[in-house]
C-alpha positions in Angstrom: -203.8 4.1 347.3 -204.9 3.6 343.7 -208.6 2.1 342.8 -209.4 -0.4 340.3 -212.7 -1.4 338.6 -213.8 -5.2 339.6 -216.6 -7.5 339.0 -217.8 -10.9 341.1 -217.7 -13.4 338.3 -219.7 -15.9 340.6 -222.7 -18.2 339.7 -225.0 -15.6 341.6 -227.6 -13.3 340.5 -226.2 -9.8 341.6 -223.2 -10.3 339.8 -221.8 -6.6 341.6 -219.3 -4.1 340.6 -216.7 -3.1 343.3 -214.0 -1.0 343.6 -210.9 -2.4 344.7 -208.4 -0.2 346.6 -204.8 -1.8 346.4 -201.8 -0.2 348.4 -198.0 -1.6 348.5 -199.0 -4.6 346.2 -202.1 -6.0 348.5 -205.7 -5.7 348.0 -206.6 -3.0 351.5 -210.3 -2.9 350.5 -213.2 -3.8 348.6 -216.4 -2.3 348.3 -219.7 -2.0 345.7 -219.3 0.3 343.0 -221.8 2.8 343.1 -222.2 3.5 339.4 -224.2 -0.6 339.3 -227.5 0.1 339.3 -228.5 -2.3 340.8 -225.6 -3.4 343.0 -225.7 0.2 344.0 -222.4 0.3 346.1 -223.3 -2.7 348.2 -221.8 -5.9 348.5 -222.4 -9.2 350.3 -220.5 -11.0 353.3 -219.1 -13.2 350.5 -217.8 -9.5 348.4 -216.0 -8.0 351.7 -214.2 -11.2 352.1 -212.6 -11.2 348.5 -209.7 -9.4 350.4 -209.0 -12.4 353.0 -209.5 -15.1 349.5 -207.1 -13.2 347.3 -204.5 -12.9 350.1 -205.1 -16.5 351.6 -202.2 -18.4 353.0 -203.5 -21.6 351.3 -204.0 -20.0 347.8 -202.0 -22.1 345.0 -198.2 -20.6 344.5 -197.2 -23.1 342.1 -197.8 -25.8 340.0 -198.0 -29.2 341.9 -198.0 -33.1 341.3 -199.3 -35.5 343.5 -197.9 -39.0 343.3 -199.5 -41.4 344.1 -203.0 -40.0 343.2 -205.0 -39.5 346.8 -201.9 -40.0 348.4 -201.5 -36.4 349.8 -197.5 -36.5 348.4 -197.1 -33.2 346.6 -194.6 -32.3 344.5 -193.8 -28.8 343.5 -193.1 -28.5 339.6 -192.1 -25.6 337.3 -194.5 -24.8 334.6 -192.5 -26.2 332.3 -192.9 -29.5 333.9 -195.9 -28.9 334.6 -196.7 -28.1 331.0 -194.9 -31.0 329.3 -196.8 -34.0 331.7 -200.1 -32.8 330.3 -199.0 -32.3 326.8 -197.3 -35.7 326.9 -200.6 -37.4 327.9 -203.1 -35.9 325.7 -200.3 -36.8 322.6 -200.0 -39.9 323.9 -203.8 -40.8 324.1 -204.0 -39.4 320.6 -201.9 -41.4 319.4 -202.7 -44.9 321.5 -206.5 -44.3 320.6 -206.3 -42.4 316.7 -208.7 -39.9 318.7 -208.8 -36.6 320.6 -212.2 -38.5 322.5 -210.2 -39.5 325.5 -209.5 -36.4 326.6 -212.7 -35.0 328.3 -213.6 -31.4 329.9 -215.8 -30.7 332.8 -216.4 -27.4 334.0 -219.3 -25.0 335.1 -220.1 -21.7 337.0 -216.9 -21.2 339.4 -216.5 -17.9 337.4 -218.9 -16.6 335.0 -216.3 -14.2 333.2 -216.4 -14.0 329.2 -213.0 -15.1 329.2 -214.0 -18.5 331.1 -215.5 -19.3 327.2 -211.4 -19.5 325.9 -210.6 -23.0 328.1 -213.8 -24.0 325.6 -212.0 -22.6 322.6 -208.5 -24.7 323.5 -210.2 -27.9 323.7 -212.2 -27.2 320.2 -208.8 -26.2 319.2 -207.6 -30.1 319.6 -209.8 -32.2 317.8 -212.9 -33.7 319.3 -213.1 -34.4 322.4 -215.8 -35.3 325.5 -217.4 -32.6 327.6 -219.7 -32.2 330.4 -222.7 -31.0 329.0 -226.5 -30.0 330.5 -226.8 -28.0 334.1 -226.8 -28.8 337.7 -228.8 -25.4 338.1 -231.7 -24.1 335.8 -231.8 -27.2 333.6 -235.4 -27.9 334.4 -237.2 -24.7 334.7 -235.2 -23.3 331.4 -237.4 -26.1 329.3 -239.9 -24.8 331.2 -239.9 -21.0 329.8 -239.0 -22.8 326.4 -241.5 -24.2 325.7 -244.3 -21.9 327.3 -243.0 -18.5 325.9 -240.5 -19.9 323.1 -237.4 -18.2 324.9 -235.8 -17.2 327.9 -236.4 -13.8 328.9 -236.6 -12.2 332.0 -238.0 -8.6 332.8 -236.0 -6.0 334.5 -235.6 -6.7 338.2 -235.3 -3.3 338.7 -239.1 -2.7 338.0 -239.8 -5.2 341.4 -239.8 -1.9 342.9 -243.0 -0.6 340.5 -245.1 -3.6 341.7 -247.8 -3.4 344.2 -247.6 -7.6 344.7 -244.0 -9.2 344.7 -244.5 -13.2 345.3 -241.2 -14.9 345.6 -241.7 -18.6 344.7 -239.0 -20.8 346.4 -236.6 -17.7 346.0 -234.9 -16.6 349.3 -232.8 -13.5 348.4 -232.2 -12.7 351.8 -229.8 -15.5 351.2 -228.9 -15.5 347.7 -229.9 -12.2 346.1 -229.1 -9.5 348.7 -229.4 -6.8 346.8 -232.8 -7.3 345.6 -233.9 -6.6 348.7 -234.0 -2.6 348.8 -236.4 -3.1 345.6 -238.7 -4.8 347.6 -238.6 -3.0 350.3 -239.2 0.0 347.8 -242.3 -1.8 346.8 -243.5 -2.6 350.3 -243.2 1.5 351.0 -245.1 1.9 348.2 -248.2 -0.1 349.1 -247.3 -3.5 347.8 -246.8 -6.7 349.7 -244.4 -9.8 349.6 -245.0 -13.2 349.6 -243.2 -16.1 350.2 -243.7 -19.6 349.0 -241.0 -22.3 350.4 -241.3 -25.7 352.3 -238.7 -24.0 354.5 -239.4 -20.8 356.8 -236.4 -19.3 355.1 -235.2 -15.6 355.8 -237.1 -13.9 353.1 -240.2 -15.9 354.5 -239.8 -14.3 357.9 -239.2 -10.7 356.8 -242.3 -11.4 354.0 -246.1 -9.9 354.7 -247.3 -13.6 354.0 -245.9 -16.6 354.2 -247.5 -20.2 352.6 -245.6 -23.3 353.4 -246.1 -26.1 350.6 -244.8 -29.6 351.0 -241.8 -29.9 348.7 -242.6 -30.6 345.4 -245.7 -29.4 345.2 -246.1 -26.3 343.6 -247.7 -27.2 340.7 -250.8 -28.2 342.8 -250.8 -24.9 344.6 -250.6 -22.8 340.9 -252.9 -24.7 339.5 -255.3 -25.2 342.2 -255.1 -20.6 343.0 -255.9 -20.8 339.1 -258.8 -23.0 339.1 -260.5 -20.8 342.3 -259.5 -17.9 340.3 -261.4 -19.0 337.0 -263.9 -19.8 339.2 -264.4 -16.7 340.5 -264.9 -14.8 337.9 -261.5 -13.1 338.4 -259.5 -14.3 334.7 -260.5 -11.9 331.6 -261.5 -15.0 329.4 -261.6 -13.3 326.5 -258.2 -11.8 326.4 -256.4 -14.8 327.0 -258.5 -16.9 324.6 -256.3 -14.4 322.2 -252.9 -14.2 324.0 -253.1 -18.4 325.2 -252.7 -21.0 322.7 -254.4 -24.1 324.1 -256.9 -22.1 326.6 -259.8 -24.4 326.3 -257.6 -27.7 327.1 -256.6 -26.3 330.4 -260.1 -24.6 330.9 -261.7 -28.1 330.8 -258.7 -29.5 333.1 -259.1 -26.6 335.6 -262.7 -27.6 336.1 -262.0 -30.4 337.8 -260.2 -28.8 340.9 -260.8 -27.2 343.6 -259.0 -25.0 346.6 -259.8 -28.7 349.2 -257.6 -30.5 346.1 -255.1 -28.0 346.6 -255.0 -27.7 350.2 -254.4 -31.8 350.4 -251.8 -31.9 347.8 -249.8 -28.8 349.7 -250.6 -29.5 353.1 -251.8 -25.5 353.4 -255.5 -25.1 354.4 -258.0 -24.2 351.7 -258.3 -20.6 353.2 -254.4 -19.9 352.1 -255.4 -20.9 348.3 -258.0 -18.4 348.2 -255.9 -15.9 350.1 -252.9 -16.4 347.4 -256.0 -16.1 344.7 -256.7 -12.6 346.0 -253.3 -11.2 345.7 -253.0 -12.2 342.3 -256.2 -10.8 341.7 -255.8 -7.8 343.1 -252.7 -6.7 343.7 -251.7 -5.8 340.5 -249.1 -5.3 338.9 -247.9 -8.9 340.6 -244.3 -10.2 339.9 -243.7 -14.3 340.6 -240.0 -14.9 341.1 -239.8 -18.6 340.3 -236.3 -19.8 342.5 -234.2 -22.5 341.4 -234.9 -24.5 343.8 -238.1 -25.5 343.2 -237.9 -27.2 339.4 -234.8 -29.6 341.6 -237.6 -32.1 341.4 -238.2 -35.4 339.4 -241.8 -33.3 338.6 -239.5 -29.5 338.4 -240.2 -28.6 334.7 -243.9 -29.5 335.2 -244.0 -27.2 338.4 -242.8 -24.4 336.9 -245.0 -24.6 333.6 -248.1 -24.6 336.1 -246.4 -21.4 338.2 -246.2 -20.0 334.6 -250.0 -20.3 333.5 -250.9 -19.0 336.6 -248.8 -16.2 336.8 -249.2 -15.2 332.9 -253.4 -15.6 332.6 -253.6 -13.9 336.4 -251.9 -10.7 335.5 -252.5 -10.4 331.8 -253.5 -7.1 332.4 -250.2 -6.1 334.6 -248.3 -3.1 334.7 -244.6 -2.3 334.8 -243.0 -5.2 336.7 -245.6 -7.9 336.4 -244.5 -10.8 335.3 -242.3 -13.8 335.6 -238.8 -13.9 336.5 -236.5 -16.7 336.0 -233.6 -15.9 334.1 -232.3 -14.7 331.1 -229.2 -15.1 328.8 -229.3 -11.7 326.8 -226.1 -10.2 328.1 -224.1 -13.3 327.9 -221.1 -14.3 325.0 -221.0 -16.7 322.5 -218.0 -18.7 322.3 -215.8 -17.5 320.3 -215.3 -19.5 316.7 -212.3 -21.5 316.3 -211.1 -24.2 313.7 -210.3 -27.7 315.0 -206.8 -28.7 313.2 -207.6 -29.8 309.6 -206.7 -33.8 310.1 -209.7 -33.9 313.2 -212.7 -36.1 312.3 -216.1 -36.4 314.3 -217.9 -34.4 316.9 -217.6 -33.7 320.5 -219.2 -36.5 322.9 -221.3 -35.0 325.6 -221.6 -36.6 328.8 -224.2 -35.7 331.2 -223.2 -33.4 333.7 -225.3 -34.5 336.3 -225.0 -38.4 335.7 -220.7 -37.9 335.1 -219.9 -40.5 337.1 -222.2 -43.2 335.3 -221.4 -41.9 332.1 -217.8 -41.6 332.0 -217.5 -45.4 333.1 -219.3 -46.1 330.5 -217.5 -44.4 327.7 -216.0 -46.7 325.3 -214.4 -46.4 321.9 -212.5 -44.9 322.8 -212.6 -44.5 327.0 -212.1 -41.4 328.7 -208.5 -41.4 330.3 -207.9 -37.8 331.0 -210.0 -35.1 332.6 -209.3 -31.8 333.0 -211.6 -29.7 335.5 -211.9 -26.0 335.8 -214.2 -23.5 337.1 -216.0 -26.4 339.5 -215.6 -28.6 342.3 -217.7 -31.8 341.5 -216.1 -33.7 344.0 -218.4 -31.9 346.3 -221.1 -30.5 344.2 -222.0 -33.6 342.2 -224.7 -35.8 343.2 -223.4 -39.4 344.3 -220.4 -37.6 345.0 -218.6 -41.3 346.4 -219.8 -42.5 342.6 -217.9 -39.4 341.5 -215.0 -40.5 342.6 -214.9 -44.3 342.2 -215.4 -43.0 338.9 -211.9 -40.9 338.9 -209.7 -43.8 339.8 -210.5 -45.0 336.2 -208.5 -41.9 334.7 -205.0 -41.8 333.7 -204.6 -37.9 334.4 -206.6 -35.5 335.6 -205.8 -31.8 335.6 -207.7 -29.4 338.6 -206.8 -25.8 337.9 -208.1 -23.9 341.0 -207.1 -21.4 343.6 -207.0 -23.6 346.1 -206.6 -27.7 347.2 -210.0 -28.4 346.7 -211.5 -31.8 347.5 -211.3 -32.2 343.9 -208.2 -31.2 343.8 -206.9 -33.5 346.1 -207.7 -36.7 344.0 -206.0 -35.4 341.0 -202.7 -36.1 339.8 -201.8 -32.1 338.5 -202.9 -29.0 340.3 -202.6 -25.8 338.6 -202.7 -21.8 340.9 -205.0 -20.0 339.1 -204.8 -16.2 339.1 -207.9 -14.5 341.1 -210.2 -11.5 339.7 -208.3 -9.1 340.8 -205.2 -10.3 338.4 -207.0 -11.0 335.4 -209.4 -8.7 333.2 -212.9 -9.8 331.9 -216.0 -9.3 331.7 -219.2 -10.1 333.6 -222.9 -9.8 333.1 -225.8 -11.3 334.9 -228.2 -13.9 334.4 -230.9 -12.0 336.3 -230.3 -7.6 336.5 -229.3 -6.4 332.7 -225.5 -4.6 333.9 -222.3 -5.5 332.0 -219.4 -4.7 334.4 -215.4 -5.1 333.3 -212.9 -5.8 335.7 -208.9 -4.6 335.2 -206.0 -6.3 336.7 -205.7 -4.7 340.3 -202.5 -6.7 341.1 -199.8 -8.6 339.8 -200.1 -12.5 339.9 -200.0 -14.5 343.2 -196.3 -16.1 342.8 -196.4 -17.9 339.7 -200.5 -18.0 339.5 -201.9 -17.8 335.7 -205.2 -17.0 334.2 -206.7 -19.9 332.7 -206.1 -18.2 329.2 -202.5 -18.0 329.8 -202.4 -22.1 331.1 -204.5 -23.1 327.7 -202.1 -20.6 325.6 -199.3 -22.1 327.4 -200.2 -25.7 326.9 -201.2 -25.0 323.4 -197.8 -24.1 322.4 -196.4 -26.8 324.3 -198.4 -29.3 321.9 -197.6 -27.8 319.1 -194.0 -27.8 320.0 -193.7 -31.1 320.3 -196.5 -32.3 317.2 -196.8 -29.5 315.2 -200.7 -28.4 314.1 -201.6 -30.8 317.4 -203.7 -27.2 318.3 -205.5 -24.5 316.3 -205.2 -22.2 319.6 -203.9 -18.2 319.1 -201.3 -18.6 321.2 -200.4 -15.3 321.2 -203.6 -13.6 321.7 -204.2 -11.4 324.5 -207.0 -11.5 326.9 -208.1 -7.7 325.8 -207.8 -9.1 322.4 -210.3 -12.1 322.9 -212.7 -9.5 324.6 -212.7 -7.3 321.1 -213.9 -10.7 320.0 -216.5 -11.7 322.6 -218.0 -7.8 322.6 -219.5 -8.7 318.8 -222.2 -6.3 317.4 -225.2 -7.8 319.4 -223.8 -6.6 322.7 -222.3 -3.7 321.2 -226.1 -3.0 320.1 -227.5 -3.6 323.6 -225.2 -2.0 324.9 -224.5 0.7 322.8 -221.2 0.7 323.3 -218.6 0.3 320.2 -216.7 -1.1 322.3 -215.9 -2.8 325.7 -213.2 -0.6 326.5 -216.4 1.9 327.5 -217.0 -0.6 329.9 -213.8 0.9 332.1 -215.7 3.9 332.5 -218.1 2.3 334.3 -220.7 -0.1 334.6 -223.3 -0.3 331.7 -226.9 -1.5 331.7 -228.6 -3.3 328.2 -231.4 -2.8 326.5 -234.0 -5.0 327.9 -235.0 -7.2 324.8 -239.0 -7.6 324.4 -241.7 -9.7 325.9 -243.0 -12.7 324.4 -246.2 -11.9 323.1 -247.8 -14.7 324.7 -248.3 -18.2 326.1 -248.4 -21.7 325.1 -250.6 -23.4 327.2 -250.6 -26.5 324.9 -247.2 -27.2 324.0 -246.6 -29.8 320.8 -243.0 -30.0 321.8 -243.7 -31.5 325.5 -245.6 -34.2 323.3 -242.8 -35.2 321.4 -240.3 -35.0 324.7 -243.0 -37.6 326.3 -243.9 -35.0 328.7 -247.7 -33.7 329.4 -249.0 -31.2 326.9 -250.7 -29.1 329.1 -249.1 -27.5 332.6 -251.2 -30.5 334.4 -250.1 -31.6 338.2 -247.7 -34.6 338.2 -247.2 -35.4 342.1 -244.0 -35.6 343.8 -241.7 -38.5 345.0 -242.9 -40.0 347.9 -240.7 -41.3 350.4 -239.9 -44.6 351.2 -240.8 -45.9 354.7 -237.0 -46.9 355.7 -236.1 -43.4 354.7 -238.8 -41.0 355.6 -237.2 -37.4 355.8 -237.0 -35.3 352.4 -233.6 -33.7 353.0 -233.3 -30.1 351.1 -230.0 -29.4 350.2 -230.2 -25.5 349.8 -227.7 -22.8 349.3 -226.1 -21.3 352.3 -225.6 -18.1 353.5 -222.1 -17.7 353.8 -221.0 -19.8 350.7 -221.6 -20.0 347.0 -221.6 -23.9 346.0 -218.3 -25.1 347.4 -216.2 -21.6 347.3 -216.0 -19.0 350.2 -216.6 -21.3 353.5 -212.7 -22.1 353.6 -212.1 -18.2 354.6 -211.4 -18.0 357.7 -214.0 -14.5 358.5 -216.9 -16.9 357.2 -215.8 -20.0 359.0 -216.4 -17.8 361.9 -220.0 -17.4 361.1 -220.7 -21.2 359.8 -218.2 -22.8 362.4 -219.6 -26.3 362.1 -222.3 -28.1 359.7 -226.1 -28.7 361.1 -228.6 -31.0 360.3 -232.2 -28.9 361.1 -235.2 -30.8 362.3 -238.5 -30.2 363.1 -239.6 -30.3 367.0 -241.6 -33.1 366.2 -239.2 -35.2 364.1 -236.5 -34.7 366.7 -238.8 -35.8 369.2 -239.7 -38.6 367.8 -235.8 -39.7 367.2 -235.2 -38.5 370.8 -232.9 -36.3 369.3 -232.5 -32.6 371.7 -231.0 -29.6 369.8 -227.2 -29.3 369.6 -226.4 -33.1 369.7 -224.3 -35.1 366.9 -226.3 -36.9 364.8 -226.1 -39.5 361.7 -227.6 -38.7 358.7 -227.8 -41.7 356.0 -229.5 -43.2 352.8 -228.6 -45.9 350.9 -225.7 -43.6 348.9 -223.7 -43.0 352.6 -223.8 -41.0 355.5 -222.7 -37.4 356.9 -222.3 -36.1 360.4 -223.7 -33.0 361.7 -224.8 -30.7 364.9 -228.8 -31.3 365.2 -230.4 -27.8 365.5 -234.0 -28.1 366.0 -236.2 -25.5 364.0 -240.0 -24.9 364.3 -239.8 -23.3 360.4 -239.1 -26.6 359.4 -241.4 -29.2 358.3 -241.9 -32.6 360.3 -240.7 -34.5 357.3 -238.0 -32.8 355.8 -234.9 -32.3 357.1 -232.7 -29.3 355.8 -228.4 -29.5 355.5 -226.8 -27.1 353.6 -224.5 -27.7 350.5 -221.0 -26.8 350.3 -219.8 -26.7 353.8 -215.8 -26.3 354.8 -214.4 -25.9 358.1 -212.0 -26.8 360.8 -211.2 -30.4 360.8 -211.6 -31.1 364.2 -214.1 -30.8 367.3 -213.6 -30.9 370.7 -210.7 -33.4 370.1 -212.5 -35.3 367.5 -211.9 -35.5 364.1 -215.8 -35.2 363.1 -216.1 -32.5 360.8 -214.4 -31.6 357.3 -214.6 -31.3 353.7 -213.9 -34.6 352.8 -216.3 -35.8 355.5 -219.2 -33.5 355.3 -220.5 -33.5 351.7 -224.3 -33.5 351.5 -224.0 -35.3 348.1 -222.8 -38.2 349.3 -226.5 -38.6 349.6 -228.0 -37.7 347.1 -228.4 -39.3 343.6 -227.9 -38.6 340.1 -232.0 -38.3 339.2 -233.2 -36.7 336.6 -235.7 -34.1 336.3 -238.7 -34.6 333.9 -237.2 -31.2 331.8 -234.2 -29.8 330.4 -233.1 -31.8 327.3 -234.4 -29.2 325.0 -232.4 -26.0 326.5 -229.2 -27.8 327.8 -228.8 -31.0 326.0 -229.6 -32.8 329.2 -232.2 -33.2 332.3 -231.4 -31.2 335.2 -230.5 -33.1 338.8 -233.0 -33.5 341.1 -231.3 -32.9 344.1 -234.3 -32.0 346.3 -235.4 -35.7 345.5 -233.4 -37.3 348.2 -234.4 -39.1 351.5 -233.0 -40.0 354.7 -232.9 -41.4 358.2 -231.5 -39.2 361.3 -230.6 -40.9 364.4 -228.2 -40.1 367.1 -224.4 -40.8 367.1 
């Protein structure tokens, strides 16, 4: 039995090491590499069931055409013809429109490798052509950390463990971030505490020392309202902040107009729970906030998380190792690699917004968009308006889904490429959370005629040129180990120190952690000219309308990331069917009893799901978690699938108040959605 060195290149914040044990040709085991320090040999549910995904009877084998679109008639081709259909169309729409514009690229964090960056480098390597720009995740709260600190930077997780007061703000990473865990834990054997913030009694909340249940949305009140009893008190050091906060005596003068009973109505906590949050940050120090995603997928997100910033920053200015705010970073991560487009191109790349697709690519005109080519995403199931989404394919000509298996997104496209898996491919992965850079070596040989997605672009490159020669800068001849040479440039060399990534096979590495900012705008000029509030001031939530009264939170599961993992068949077993969770007093009042099928609708559509009635859950919200697969009937009755069950067929394509300045674009706000339950 030989061992290989593997990484997760998922969108999730462990982003682990394992070691991959491979006998007669078939992945036997996989487990955390122990050399990761912070993965430390561990993996999740998700990690131990890489050996049921990579082996999966419904992986891709080969090249396919559907024809009709969306008729479910699949034809299997050879690469070659595979390879030809595509070229054919994106030299014909060159030619028909004088442009490279039509041909559009929409991808995100299915796999976080480096070498995810050379699909990017082949469509530069055309001409220029229409992306998918901005985020579906962090869009928001990345503006947020902009425009307060002047970068993104995120202290060493690994120092949670050092702090005496760990308050995770809308971050459950019971769920989510699994291995962060044991550093808590570390920090509660050490004297400190945990505490959770959430509209939803999530796992973290229950295993927490305290537990404060906000109404969605409003966060902001709650930071700002602990701040203002804190200044109050006596408990800020005035005079270092008036040197380490630009704009101190604008939000001095706003802060003295609330109080802990203007807090407590905005949340729906009592006052005493604003001045018990007030005395951890004031006395439990070092403190660490972890601001979760979730919270800035609001229409008021940004805002939120610039008022969790204040408090957290002018609160602990006199922390210790640990303190501080996490979020993100994106110190570890690759540039994309330079590349010529062919000397006859003209023009830029249009960007459409990722989280308003639909709208936007309708819209396109000279030229249109007639060919799409998706990779790395499902957004027929993780776009909001997903029905929009795909009214909005039928105006395409081609669209190309390269994937390991027949996505929902997959199954309205006309081309369908099998994509190799981790364990056939090398790369590279780092983290946007923990500072380890892990590579990952081919473990096995391709799954029947899979390819990496550098081996289809290569492929297709040459194809083009073939046929109109200079159609595609692309080195089609480069190999993956090659591109990495080019990825690991001297900064990550430097924070790594490493000469090169080839060290990387002797184990996991961690980076330097790169400085803190040395301090805080309170005041910020460039929220002025973005038409947003100057100051970290409360802007309220949405409020729902009367024929649609439930706030529906569409949070991450347990046993999926996004829409990948839930088709294997170990963690169908433990997510069987899809649930809709209520309150005892919202199912009450629908005369809805726990386990019966209920209708969930808006005005964007409907889903079906199993009602499970939850006292953790607030009377007017209603909680359904994204990315759901599994079997396709129940008792007799086709009720339940993927194409059915897709929480984003109720959401909508809103826009949070932030993330122009970071990403290009606003971020979705998701948690903005509201519905009606009644029985089937």
């Amino acid at each position: 039995m030989r061992v290989y060195r593997s990484a997760c290149p998922c969108n999730c914040y462990d982003a682990c090491a394992m070691l991959t044990y491979v006998e007669d040709g078939r992945v036997v085991k996989v487990e955390g590499d122990p050399g990761h320090g912070y993965t430390r040999g561990r993996l999740c549910a998700k990690g131990y069931a890489y050996s049921r995904r990579v082996h999966s009877p419904e992986r891709l084998r080969y090249p396919l055409r559907q024809f009709p679109r969306g008729s479910g008639n699949w034809q299997r081709l050879s690469w070659e013809e595979a390879l030809d259909l595509i070229a054919c169309s994106i030299l014909e729409l060159k030619a028909r429109y004088g442009s490279t514009l039509p041909l559009a690229y929409n991808k995100y964090s299915g796999n976080f490798g480096w070498l995810q960056n050379t699909v990017d480098a082949f469509f530069t390597s055309l001409g220029p052509t229409t992306r998918a720009g901005g985020s579906p995740c962090w869009a928001a709260g990345l503006d947020a950390m902009y425009l307060d600190f002047g970068t993104i930077y995120n202290p060493d997780p690994e120092d949670l463990a050092s702090c005496r007061a760990v308050i995770l703000w809308g971050a459950n990473p019971a769920w989510t971030s699994v291995h962060s865990l044991a550093l808590l834990q570390q920090a509660r054997e050490r004297g400190g505490i945990v505490a959770v913030i959430d509209p939803v009694l999530s796992a973290t909340a229950r295993w927490a020392d305290y537990y404060f249940q906000v109404k969605p949305g409003t966060d902001g009140a709650l930071a700002l309202g602990v701040l203002a009893y804190l200044y109050r008190q006596g408990h800020l050091e005035i005079e270092t902040i008036a040197r380490y906060a630009t704009g101190w005596p604008d939000l001095e003068a706003y802060l003295q107009g609330l109080s802990p009973e203007w807090a407590a109505a905005a949340t729906g906590l009592p006052p005493e729970a604003i001045a018990t949050l007030a005395t951890i940050y004031a006395k439990y120090l070092p403190a660490a906030t972890w601001i979760g995603f979730g919270l800035q997928r609001h229409a008021n997100g940004g805002q939120n998380v610039r008022a969790i910033n204040a408090l957290a920053t002018l609160a602990g200015l006199q922390d210790g190792p640990g303190g501080g705010i996490y979020y993100a970073h994106q110190a570890t991560w690759p540039v994309e690699p330079p590349l010529a487009m062919p000397p006859d191109a003209r023009g830029s790349n249009r960007y459409l917004n990722i989280n308003n697709f639909a709208a936007e690519l309708v819209s396109c005109r000279e030229p249109p968009v007639k060919f799409l080519w998706l990779a790395y995403r499902d957004p027929v199931t993780q776009e909001a308006g997903a029905r929009q989404l795909i009214r909005a394919l039928d105006t395409l000509e081609m669209i190309v889904v390269v994937d390991h298996f027949l996505t929902p997104a997959a199954q309205v496209a006309d081309i369908v490429l099998p994509a190799a898996s981790l364990f056939e491919t090398w790369d590279i992965v780092s983290s946007y959370w923990h500072y380890w850079v892990a590579a990952n070596e081919p473990a096995l040989p391709p799954w029947f005629e899979a390819r990496s997605d550098l081996e289809i672009v290569a492929a297709l490159a040459a194809r083009l040129n073939e046929l109109a020669p200079g159609s595609s800068t692309f080195p089609v001849g480069r190999q993956a180990t090659t591109w990495l040479d080019i990825l690991f440039d001297q900064r990550l060399q430097d924070l790594l120190g490493l000469k090169s990534w080839q060290g990387l096979l002797e184990g996991p590495r961690k980076a330097r952690v790169p400085a803190p900012p040395s301090g805080i705008t309170l005041r910020a000029t460039g929220a002025g000219e973005a038409a947003l509030p100057v100051l970290p001031v409360y802007v309220p939530p949405l409020a729902p309308p009367p024929e649609y009264p439930l706030q529906l939170l569409t949070s991450h599961q347990q046993f999926g990331l996004h829409s990948q993992f839930q088709n294997l068949d170990w963690l169908q077993a433990l997510n069987p069917e899809p649930a809709i969770f209520l309150s005892p007093v919202a199912a009450r009042k629908r005369r809805l009893a726990d386990g019966d099928l209920a209708r969930v609708y808006n005005e964007n559509g409907e889903i079906i799901a199993r009602v499970r009635i939850e006292a953790g859950v607030q009377e007017g919200v209603a909680v359904a978690y994204e990315g759901w697969y599994g079997k396709d009937r129940y008792q007799g009755k086709r009720l339940f699938s993927a194409g059915d069950y897709n929480v984003n067929f109720l959401t909508s394509p809103r826009a949070t108040d932030m993330g122009n300045l970071t990403t290009g674009f606003p971020g979705c706000a998701f948690y903005d959605c509201f519905v009606e339950v009644c029985r089937l």
